[in-house]
C-alpha positions as CSV (number, residue, x, y, z in Angstrom):
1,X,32.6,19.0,-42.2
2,X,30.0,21.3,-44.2
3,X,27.2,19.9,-42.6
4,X,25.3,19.0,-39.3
5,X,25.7,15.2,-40.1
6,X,29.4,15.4,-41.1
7,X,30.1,17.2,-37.7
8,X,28.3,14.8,-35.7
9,X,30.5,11.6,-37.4
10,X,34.1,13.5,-37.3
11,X,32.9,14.5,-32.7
12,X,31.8,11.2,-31.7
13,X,34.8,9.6,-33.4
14,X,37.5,11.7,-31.6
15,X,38.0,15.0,-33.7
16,X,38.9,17.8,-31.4
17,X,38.4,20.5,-34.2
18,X,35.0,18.7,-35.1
19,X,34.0,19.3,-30.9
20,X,35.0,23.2,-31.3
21,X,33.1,23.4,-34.3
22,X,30.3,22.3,-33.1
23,X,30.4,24.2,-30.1
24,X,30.5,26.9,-32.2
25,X,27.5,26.6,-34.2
26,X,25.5,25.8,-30.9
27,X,26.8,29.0,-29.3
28,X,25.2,30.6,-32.3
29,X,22.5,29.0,-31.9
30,X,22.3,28.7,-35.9
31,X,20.2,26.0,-38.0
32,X,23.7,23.7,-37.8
33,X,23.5,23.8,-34.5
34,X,20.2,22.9,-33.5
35,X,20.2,20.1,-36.1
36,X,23.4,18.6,-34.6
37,X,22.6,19.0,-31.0
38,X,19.1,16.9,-32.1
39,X,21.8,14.5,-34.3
40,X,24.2,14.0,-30.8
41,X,21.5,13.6,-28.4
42,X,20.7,9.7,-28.7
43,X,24.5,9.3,-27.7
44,X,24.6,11.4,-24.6
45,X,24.1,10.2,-21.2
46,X,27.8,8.6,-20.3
47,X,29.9,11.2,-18.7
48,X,29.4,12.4,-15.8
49,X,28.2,15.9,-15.6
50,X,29.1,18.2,-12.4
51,X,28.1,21.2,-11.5
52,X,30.4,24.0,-9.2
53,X,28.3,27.1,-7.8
54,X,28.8,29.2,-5.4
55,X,29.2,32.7,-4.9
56,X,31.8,34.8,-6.3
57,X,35.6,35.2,-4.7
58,X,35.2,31.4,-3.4
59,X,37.6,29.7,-5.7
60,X,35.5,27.8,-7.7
61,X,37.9,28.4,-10.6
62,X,41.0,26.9,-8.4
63,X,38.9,24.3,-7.5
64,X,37.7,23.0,-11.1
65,X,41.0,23.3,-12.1
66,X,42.2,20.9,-9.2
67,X,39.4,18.3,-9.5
68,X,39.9,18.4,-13.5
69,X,43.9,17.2,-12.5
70,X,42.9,14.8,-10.2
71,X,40.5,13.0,-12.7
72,X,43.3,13.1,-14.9
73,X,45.3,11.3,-12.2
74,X,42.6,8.5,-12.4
75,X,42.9,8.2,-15.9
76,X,39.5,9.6,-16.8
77,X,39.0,12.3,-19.8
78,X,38.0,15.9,-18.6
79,X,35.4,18.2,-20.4
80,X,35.4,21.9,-18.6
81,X,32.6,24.2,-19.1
82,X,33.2,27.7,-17.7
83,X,30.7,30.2,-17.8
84,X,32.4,34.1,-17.4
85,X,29.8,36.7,-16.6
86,X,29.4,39.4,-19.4
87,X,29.0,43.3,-19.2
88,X,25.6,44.3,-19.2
89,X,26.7,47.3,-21.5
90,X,29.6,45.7,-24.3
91,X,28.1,41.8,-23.6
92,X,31.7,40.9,-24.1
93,X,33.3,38.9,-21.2
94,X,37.1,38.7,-19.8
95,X,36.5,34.7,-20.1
96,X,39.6,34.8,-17.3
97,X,39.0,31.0,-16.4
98,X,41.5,30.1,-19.7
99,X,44.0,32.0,-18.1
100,X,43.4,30.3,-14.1
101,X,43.7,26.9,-16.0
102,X,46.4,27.4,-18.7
103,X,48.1,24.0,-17.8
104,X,45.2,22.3,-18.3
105,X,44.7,23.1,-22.6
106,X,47.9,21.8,-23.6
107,X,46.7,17.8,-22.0
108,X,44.9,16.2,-24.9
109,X,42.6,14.6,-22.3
110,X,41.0,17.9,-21.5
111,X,38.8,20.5,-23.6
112,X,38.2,23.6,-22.0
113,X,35.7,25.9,-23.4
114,X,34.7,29.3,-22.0
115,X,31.5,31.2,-22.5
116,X,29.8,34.4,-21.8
117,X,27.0,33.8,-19.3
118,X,25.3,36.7,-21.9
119,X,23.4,38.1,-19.3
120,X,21.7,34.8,-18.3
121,X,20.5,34.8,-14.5
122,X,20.6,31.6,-13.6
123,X,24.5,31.1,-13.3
124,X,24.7,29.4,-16.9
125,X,24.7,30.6,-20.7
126,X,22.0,29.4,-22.6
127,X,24.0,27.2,-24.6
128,X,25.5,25.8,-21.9
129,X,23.3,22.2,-21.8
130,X,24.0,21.7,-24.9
131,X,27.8,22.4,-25.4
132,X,27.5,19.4,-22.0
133,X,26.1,17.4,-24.3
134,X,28.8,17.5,-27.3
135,X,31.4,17.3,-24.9
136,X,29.4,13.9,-23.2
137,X,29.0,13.0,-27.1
138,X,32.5,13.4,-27.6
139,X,33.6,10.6,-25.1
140,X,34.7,12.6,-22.1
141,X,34.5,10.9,-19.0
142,X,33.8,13.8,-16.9
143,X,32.5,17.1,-17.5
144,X,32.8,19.9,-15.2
145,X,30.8,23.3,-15.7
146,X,31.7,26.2,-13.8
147,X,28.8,28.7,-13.0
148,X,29.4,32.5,-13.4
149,X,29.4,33.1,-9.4
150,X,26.5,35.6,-9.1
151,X,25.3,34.0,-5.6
152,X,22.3,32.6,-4.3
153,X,20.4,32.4,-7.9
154,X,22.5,30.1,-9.9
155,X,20.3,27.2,-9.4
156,X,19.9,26.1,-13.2
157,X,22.5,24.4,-12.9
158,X,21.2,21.7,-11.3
159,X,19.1,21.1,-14.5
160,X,21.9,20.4,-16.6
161,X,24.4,18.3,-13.7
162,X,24.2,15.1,-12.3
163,X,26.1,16.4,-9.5
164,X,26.0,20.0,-8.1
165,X,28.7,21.1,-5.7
166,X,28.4,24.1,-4.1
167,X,31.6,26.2,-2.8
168,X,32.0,28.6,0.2
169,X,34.6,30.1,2.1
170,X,35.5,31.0,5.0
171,X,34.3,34.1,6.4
172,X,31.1,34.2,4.7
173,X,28.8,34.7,7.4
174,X,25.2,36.4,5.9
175,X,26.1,34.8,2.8
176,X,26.0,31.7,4.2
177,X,22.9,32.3,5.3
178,X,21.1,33.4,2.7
179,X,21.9,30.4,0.2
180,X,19.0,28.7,2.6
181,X,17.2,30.5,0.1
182,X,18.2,28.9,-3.3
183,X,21.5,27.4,-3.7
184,X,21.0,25.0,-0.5
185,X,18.3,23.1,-2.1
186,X,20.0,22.1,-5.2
187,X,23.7,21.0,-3.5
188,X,24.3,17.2,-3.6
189,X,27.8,18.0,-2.1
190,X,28.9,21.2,0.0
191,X,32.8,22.4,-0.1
192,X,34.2,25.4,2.3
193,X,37.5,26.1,-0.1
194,X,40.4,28.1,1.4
195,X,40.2,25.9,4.3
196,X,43.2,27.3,5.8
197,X,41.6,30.5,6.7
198,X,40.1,31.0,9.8
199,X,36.7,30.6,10.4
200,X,36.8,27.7,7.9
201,X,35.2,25.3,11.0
202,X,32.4,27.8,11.6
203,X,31.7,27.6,7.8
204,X,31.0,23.7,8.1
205,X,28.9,24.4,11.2
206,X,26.7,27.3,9.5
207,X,25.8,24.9,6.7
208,X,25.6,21.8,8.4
209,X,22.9,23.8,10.4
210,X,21.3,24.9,7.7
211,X,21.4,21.4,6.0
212,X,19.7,19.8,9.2
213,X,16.4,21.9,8.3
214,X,16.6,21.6,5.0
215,X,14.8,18.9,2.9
216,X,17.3,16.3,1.4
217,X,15.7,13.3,0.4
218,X,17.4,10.0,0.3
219,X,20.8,11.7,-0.3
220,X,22.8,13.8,2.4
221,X,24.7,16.2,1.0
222,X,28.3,15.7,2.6
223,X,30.4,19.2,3.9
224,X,33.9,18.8,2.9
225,X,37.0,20.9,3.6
226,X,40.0,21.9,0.8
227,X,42.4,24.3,-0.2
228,X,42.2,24.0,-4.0
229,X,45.9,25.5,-4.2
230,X,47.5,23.1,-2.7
231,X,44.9,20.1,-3.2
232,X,44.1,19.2,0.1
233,X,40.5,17.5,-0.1
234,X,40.6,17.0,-3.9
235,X,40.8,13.4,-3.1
236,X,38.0,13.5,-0.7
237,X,36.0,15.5,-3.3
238,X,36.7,12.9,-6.2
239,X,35.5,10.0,-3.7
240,X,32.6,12.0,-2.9
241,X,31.3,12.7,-6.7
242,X,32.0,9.3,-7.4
243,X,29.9,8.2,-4.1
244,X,27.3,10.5,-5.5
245,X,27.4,9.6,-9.1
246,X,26.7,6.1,-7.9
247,X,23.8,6.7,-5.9
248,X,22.4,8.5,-8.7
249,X,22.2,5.2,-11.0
250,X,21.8,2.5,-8.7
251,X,18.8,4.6,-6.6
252,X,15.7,3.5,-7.3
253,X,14.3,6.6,-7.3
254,X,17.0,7.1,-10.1
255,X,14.5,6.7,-13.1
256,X,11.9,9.7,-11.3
257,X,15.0,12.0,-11.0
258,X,16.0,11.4,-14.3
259,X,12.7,12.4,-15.4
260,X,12.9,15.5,-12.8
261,X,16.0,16.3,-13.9
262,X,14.7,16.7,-17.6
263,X,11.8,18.3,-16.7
264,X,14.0,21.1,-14.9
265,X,15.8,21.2,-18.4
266,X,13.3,21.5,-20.8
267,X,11.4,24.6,-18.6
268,X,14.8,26.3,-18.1
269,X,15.3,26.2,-22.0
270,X,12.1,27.2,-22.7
271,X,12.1,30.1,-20.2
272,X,15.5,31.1,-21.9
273,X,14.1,31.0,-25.6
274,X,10.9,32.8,-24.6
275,X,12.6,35.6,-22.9
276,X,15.0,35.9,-26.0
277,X,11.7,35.7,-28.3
278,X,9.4,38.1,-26.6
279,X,12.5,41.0,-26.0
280,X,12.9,40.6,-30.1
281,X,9.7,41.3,-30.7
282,X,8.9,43.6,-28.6
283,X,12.0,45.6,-29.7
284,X,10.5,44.9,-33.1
285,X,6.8,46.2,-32.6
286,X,8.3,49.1,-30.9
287,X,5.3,48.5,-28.3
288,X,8.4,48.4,-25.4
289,X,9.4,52.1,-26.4
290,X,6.0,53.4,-26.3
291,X,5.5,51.4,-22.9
292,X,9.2,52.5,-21.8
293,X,8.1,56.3,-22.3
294,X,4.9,56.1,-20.5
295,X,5.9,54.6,-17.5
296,X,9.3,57.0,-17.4
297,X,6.5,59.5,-17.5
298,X,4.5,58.4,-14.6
299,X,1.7,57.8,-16.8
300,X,1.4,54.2,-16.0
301,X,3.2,51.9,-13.7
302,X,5.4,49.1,-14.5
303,X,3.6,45.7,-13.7
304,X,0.3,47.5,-16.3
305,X,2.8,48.3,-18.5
306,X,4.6,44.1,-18.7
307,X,0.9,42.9,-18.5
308,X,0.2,45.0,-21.6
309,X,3.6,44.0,-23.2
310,X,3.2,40.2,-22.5
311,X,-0.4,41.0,-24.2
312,X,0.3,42.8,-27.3
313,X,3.2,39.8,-27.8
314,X,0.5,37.2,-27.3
315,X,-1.3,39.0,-30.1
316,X,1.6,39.4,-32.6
317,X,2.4,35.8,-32.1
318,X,-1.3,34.3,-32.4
319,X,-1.4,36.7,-35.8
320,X,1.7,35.3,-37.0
321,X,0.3,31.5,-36.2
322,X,-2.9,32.3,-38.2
323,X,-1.1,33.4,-41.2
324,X,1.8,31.0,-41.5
325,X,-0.3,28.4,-44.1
């Protein structure tokens, strides 16, 4: 399995070490990589892709874990995406989500992978759409991705799920309130976990508040109540994705959202790879030291100082364009 070609055969027919590999090369985002995520796309599009976001302490780990049994319970194939957040300083990440779902790696019907978010802001790594798509490719009925659990930003993943479920808790208060801001937008389904708390009722009446100003569209987001620990409201959950997932291909709106839904993709990939382009060549020129020292200095102010940055990299690119024959 030397090449892009030879991985793409062994995944689609089954080979576990073939899926690892390949997530491999795509979280190196190395020439294999790209050419086999180009390879794998064609056969994508099956599983069902759901997203779980939410802020962090709300159990979203418990939860994934508990949804990713119960699908197993209805016989369906589980792929778990779960994005860790990673140290701005060492970029290394505890990746703790293999140990909260230990029981799950030894089922041959479910692939865990975890990833470092690499200090991505929208809740998801980079990579992260396209390890979805190998483990779609693959043949898994579901696939489950995990956000890192930074709060109210972690909207890209709505770009890369069909379904996004967003988790509170009880006791939340402000933060409930402030995911009017982002989050609430992009939930197709909203869970209070750790349910047997108190104040788990006033949860479900803060965001059914905030959903009855909110604009929906055809689909109203259901509130749901579970304790993940114990699996009360997995069931409910389950019925509810698949009540979603439904609506999703028998809309018909579905064939607009489908092209919404890319569209969100291919901008949020493109945002990612331009970001990572113009830091290395800035880095590079050395123009972000000069600009760094200056504006330390109080000899300029910041937003001059990104307007002449995003200006100087504008100039080095068009140069490089002009020269390549």
């Amino acid at each position: 399995m030397d090449t892009a070609a030879e991985l793409v055969d062994a995944l689609v027919e089954g080979n576990r070490r073939a899926l690892a590999r390949a997530i491999t090369h795509v979280e190196a985002d190395s020439a294999i990589g790209r050419e086999v995520l180009r390879l794998i796309y064609p056969r994508t599009g099956r599983a069902q892709t759901i997203g779980i976001t939410g802020s962090a302490g709300a159990g979203k780990s418990t939860l994934v874990g508990a949804l990713a049994r119960a699908e197993r319970e209805r016989g369906r194939t589980i792929g778990i995406v779960a994005v860790d957040p990673s140290s701005p300083f060492s970029h290394g990440a505890i990746l703790g989500d293999r140990i909260r779902m230990q029981d799950l790696t030894s089922d041959p019907g479910v692939f865990l992978r975890s990833m470092a978010s690499r200090g991505n802001l929208g809740g998801l790594s980079e990579t992260a759409t396209g390890v979805v798509d190998l483990m779609d490719a693959f043949g898994h009925d579901i696939v489950l991705i995990e956000t890192v659990g930074a709060g109210q930003d972690e909207v890209e993943v709505a770009t890369t799920a069909q379904t996004t479920v967003l988790v509170a808790n009880p006791g939340a208060g402000d933060e409930v309130q402030s995911m009017k801001a982002g989050l609430m937008e992009i939930a197709q389904i909203m869970v209070v976990n750790k349910a047997d708390l108190a104040g788990a009722d006033t949860a479900v009446a803060q965001l059914r508040a905030l959903l009855a100003i909110a604009n929906v569209g055809a689909w109203s987001p259901p509130i749901l109540k579970t304790i993940a620990k114990t699996n009360e409201g997995i069931s409910e959950l389950v019925d509810a994705i698949d009540e979603h997932q439904a609506h999703t291909r028998s809309d018909e709106h579905a064939a607009a959202e489908r092209e919404r839904h890319v569209r969100g993709q291919i901008i949020a990939l493109a945002r990612a790879a331009l970001h990572r382009e113009a830091l290395e060549a800035a880095e590079t020129t050395g123009a972000l030291d000069t600009l760094v020292e200056e504006v330390a200095s109080r000899q300029r102010d910041p937003r001059s100082a990104a307007l002449e940055l995003l200006d100087s990299l504008q100039a080095t690119w068009a140069a490089s364009r002009s020269s390549t024959p």
